[in-house]
PyMOL Python script that loads the backbone (N, CA, C, O; Angstrom):
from pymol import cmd

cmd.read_pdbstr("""\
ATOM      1  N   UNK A   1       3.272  -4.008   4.408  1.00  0.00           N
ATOM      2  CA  UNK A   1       3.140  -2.615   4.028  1.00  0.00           C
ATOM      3  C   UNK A   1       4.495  -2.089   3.537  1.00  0.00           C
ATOM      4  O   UNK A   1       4.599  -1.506   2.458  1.00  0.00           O
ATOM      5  N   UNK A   2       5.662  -2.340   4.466  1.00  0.00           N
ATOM      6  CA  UNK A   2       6.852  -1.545   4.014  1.00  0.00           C
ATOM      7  C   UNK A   2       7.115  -2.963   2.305  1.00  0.00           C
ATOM      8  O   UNK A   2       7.139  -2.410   1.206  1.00  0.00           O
ATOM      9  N   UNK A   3       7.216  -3.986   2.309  1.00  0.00           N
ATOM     10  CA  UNK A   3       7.164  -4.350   1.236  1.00  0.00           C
ATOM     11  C   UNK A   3       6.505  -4.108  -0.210  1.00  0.00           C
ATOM     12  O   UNK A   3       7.179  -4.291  -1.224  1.00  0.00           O
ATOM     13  N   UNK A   4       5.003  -3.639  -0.280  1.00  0.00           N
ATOM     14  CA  UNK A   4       4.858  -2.964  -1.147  1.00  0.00           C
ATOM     15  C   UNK A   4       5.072  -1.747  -1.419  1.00  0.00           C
ATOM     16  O   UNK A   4       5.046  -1.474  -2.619  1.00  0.00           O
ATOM     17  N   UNK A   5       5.318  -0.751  -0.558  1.00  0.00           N
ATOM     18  CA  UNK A   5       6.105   0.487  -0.819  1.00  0.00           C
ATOM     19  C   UNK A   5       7.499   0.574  -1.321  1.00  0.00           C
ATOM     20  O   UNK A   5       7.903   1.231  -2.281  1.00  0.00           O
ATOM     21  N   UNK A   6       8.276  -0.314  -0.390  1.00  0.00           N
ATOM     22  CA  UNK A   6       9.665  -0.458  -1.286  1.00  0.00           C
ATOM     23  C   UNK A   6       9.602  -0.932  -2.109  1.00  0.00           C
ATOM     24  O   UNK A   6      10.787  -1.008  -2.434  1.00  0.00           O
ATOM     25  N   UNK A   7       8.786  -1.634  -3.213  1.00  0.00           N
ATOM     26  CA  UNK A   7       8.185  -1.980  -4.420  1.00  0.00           C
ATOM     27  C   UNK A   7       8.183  -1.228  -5.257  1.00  0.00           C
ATOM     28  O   UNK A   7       8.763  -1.379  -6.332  1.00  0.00           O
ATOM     29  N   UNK A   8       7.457  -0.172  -4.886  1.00  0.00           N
ATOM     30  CA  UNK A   8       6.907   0.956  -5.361  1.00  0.00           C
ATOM     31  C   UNK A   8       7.891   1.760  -6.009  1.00  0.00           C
ATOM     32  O   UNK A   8       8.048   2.087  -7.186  1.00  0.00           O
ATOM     33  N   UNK A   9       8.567   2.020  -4.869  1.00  0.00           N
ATOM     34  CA  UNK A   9       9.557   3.294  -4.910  1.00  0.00           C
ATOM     35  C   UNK A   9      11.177   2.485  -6.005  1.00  0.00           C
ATOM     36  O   UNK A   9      11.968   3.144  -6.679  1.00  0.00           O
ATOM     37  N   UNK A  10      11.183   0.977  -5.811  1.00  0.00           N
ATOM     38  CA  UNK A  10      11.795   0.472  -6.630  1.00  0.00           C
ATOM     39  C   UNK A  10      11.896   0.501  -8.142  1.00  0.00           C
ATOM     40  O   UNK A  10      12.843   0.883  -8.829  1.00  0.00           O
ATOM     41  N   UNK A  11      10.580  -0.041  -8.559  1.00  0.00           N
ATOM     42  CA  UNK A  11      10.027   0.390  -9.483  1.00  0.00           C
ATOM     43  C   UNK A  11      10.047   1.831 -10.453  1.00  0.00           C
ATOM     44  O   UNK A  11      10.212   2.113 -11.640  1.00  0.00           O
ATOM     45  N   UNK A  12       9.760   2.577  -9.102  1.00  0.00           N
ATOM     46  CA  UNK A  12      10.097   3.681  -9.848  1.00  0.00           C
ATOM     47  C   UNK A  12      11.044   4.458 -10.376  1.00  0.00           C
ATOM     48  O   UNK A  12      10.946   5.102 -11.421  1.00  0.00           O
ATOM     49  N   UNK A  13      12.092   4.392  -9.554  1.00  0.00           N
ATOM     50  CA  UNK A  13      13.484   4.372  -9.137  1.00  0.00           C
ATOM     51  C   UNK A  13      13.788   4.031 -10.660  1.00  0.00           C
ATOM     52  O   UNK A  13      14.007   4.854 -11.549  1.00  0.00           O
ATOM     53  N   UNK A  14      13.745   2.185 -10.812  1.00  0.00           N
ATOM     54  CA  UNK A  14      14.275   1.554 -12.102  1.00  0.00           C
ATOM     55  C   UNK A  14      13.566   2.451 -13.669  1.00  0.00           C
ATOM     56  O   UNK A  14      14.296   2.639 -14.642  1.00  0.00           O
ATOM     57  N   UNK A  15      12.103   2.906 -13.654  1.00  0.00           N
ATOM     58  CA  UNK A  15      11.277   3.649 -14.665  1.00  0.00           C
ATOM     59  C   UNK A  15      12.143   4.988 -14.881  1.00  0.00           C
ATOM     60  O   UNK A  15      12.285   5.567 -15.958  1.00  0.00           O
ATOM     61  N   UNK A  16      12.701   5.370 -13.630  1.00  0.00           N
ATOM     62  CA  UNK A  16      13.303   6.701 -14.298  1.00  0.00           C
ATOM     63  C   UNK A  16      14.860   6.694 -14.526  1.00  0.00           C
ATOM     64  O   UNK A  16      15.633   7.557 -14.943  1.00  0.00           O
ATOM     65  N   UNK A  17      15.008   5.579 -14.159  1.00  0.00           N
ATOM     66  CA  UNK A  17      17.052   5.257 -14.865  1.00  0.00           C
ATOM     67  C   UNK A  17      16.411   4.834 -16.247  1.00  0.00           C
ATOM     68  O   UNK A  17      17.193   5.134 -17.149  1.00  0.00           O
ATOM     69  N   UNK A  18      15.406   4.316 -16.663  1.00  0.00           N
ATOM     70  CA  UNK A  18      15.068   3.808 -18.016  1.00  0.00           C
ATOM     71  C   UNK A  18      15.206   5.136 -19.060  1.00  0.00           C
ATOM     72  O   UNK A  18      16.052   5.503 -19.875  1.00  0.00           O
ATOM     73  N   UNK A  19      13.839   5.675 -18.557  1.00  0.00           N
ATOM     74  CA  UNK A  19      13.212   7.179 -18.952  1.00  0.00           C
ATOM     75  C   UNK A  19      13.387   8.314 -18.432  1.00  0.00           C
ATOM     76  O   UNK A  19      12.444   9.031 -18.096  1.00  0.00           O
ATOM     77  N   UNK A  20      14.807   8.681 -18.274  1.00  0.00           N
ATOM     78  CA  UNK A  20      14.967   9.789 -17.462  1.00  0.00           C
ATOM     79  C   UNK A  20      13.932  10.856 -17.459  1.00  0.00           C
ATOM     80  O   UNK A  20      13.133  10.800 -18.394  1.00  0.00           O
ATOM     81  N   UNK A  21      13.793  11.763 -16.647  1.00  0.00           N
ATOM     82  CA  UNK A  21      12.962  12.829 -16.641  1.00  0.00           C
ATOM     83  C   UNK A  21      13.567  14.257 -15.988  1.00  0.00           C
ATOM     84  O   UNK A  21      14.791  14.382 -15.967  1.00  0.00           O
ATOM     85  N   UNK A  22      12.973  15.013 -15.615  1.00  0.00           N
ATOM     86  CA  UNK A  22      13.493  16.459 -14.682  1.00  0.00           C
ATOM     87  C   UNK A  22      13.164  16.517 -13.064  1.00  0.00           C
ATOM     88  O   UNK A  22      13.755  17.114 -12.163  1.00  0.00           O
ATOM     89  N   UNK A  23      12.006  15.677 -13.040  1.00  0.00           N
ATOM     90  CA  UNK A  23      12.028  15.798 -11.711  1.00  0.00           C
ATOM     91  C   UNK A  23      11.343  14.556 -11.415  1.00  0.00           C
ATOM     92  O   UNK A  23      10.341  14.512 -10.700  1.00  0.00           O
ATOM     93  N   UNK A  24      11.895  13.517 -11.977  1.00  0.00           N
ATOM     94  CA  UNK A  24      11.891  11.910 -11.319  1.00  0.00           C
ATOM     95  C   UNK A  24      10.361  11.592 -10.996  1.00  0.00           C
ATOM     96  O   UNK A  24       9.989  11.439  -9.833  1.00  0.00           O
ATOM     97  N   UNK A  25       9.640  11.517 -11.901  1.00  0.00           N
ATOM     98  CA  UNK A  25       7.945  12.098 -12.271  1.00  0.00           C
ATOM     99  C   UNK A  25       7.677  10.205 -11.773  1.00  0.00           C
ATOM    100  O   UNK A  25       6.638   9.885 -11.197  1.00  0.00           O
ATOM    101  N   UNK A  26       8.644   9.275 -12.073  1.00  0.00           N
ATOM    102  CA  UNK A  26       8.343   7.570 -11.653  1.00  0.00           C
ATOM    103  C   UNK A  26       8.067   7.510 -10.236  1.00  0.00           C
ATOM    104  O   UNK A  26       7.165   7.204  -9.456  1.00  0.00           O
ATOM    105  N   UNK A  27       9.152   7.904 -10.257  1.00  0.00           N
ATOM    106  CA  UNK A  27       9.504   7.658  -8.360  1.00  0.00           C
ATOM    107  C   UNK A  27       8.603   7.926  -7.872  1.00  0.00           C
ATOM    108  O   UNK A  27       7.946   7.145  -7.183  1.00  0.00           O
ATOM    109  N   UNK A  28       8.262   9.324  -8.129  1.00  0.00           N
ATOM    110  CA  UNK A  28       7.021  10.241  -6.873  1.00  0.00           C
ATOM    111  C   UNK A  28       5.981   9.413  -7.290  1.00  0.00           C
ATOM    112  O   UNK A  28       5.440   8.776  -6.387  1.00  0.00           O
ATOM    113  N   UNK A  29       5.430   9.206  -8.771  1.00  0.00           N
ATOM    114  CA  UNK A  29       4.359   8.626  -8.924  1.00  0.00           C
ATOM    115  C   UNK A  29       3.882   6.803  -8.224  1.00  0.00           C
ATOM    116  O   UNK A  29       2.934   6.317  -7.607  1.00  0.00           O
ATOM    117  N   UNK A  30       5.049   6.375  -8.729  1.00  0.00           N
ATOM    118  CA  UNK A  30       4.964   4.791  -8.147  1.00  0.00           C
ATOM    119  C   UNK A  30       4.887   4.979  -6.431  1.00  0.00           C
ATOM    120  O   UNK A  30       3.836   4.875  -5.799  1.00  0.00           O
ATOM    121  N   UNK A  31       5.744   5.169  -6.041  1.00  0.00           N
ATOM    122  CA  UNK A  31       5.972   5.444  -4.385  1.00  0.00           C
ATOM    123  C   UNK A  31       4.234   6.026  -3.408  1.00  0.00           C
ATOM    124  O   UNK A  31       3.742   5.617  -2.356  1.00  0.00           O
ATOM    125  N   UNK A  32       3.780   7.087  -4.382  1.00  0.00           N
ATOM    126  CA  UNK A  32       2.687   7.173  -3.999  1.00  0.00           C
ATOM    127  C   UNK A  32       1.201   6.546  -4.240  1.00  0.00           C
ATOM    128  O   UNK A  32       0.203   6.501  -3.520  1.00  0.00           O
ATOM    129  N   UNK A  33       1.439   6.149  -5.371  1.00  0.00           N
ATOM    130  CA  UNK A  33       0.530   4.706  -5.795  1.00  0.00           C
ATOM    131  C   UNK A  33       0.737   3.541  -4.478  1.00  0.00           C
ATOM    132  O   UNK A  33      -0.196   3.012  -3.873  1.00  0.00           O
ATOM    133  N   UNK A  34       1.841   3.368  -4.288  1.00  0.00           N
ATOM    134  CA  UNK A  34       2.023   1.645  -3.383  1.00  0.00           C
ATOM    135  C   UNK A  34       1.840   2.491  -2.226  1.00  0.00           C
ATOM    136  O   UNK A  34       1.001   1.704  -1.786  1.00  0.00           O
ATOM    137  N   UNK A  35       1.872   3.352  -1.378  1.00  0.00           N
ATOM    138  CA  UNK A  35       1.290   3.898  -0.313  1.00  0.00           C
ATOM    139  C   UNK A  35       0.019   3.844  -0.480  1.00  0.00           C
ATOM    140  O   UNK A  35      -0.573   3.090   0.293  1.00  0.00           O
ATOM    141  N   UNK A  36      -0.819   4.605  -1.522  1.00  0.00           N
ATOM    142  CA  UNK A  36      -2.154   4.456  -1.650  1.00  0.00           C
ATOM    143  C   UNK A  36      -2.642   2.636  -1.147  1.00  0.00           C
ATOM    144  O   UNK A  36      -3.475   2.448  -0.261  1.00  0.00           O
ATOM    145  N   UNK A  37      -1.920   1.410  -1.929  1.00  0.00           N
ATOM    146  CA  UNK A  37      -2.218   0.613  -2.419  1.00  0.00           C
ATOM    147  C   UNK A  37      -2.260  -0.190  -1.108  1.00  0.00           C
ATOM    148  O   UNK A  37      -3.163  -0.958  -0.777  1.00  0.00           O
ATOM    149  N   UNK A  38      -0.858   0.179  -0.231  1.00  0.00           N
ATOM    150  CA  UNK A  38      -0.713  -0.197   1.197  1.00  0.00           C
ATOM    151  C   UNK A  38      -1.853   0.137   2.004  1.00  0.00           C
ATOM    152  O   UNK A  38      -2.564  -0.746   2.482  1.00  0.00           O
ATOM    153  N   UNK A  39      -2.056   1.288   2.172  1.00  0.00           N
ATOM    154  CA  UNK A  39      -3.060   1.662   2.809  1.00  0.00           C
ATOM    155  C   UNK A  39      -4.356   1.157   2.851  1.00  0.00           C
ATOM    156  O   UNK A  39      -5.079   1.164   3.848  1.00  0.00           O
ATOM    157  N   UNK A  40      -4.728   0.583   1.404  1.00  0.00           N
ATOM    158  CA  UNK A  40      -6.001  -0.484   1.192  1.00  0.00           C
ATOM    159  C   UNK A  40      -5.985  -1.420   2.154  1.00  0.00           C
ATOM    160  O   UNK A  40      -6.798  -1.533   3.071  1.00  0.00           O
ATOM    161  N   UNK A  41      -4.714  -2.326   1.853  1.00  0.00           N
ATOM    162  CA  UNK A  41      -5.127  -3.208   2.582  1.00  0.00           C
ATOM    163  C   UNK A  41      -4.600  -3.376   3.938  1.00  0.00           C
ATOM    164  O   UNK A  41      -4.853  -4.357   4.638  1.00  0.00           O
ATOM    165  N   UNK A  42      -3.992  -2.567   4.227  1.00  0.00           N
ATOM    166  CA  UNK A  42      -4.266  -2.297   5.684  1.00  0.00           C
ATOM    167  C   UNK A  42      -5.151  -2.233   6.064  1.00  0.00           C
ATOM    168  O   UNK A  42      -5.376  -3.200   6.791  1.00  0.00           O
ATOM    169  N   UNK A  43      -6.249  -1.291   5.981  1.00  0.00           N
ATOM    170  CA  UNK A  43      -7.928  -1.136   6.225  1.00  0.00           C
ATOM    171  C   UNK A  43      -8.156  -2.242   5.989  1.00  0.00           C
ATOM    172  O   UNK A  43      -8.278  -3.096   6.866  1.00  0.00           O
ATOM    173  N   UNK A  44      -8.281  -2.497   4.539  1.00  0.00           N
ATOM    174  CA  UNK A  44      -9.163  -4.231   4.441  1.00  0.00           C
ATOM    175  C   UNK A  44      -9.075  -5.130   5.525  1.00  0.00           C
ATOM    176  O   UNK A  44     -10.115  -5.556   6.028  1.00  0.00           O
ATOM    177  N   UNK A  45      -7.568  -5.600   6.106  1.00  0.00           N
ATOM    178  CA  UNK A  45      -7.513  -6.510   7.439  1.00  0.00           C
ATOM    179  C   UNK A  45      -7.998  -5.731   8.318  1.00  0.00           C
ATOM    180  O   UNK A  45      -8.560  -6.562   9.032  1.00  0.00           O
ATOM    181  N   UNK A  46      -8.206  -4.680   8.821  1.00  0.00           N
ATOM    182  CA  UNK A  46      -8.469  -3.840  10.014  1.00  0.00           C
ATOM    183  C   UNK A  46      -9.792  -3.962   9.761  1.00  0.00           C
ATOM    184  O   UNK A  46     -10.498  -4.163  10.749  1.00  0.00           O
ATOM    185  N   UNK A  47     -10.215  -3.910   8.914  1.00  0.00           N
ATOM    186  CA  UNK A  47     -11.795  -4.079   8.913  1.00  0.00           C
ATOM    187  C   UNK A  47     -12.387  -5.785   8.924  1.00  0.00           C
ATOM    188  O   UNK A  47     -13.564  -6.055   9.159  1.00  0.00           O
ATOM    189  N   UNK A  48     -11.542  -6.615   8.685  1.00  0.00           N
ATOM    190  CA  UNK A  48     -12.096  -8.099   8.852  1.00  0.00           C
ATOM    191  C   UNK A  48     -11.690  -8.718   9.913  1.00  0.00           C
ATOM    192  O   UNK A  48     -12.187  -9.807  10.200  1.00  0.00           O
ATOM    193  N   UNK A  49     -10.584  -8.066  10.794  1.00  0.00           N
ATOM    194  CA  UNK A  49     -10.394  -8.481  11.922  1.00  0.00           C
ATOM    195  C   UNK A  49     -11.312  -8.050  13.058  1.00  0.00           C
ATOM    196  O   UNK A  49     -11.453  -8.607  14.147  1.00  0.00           O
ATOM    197  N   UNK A  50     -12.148  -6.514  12.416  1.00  0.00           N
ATOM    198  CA  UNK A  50     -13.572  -5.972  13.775  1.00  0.00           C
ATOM    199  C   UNK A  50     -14.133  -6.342  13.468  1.00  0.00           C
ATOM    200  O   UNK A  50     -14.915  -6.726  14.338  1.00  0.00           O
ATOM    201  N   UNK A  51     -14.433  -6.629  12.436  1.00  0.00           N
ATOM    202  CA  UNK A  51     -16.170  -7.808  12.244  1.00  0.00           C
ATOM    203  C   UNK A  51     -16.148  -8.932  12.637  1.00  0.00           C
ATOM    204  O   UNK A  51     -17.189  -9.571  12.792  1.00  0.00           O
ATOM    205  N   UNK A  52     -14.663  -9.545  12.948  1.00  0.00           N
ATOM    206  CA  UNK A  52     -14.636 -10.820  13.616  1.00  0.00           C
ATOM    207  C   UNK A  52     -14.595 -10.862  14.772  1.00  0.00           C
ATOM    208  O   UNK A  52     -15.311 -11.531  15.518  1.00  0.00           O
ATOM    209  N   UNK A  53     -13.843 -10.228  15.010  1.00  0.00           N
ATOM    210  CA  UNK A  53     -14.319  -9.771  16.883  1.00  0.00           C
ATOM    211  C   UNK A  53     -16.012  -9.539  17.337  1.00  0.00           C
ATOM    212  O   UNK A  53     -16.658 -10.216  18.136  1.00  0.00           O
ATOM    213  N   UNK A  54     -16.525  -8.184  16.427  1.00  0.00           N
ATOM    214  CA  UNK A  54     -17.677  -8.288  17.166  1.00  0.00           C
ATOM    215  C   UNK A  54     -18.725  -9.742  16.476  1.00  0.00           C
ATOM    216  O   UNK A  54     -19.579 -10.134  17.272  1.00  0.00           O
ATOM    217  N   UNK A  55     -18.679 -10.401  15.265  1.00  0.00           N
ATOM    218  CA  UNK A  55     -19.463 -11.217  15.324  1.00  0.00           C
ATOM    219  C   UNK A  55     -18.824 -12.574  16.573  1.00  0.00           C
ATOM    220  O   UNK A  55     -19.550 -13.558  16.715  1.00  0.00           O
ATOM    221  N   UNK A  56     -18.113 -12.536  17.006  1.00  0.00           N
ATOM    222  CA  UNK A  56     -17.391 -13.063  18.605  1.00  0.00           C
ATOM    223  C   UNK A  56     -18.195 -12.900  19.304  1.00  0.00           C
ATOM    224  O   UNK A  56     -18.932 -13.831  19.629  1.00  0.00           O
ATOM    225  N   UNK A  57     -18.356 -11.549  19.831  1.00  0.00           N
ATOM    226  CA  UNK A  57     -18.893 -11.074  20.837  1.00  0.00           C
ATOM    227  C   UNK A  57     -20.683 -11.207  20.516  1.00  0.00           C
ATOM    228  O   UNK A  57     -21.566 -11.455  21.336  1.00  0.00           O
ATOM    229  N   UNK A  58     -20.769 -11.034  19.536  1.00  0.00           N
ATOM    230  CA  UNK A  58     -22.429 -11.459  19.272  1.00  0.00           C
ATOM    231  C   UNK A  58     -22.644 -12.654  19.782  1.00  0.00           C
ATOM    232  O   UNK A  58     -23.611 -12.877  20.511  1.00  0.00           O
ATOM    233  N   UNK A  59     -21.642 -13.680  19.410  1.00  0.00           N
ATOM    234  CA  UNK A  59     -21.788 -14.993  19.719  1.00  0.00           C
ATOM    235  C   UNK A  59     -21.902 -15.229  20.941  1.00  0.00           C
ATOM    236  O   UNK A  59     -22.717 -16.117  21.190  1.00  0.00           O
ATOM    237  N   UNK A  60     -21.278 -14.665  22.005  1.00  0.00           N
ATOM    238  CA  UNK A  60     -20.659 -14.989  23.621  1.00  0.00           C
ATOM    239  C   UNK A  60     -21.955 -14.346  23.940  1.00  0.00           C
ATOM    240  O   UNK A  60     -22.274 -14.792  25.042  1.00  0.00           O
ATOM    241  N   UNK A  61     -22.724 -13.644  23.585  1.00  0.00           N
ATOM    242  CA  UNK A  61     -24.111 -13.236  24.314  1.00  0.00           C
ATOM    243  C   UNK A  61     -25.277 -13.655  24.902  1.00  0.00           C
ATOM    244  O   UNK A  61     -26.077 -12.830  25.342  1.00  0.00           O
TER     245      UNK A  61
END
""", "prot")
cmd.dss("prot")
cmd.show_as("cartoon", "prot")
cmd.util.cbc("prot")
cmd.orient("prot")
């Protein structure tokens, strides 16, 4: 997670030393994209690690 965010915010960082702007329109944008993007797959494992548990527990029944 912190790896694709510091990605992010890298990225963006480098887009607006390229393309300067007024209020660093990369940064905020990238940084909050790879949070969004983090956040996926966080859930995604959080969600394949409870279905594996309870199909576990289905099993042990």
């Amino acid at each position: 997670m912190i790896a694709i965010i510091g990605l992010g915010v890298f990225l963006g960082i480098k887009l607006d030393e390229k393309y300067p702007n007024k209020y660093s329109l990369f940064a905020i944008i990238c940084s909050l994209t790879s949070i969004g993007i983090a956040l996926y797959f966080v859930i995604k494992q959080v969600t394949r690690f409870s279905n594996k548990d309870n199909s576990n527990e289905q099993k042990n029944k």
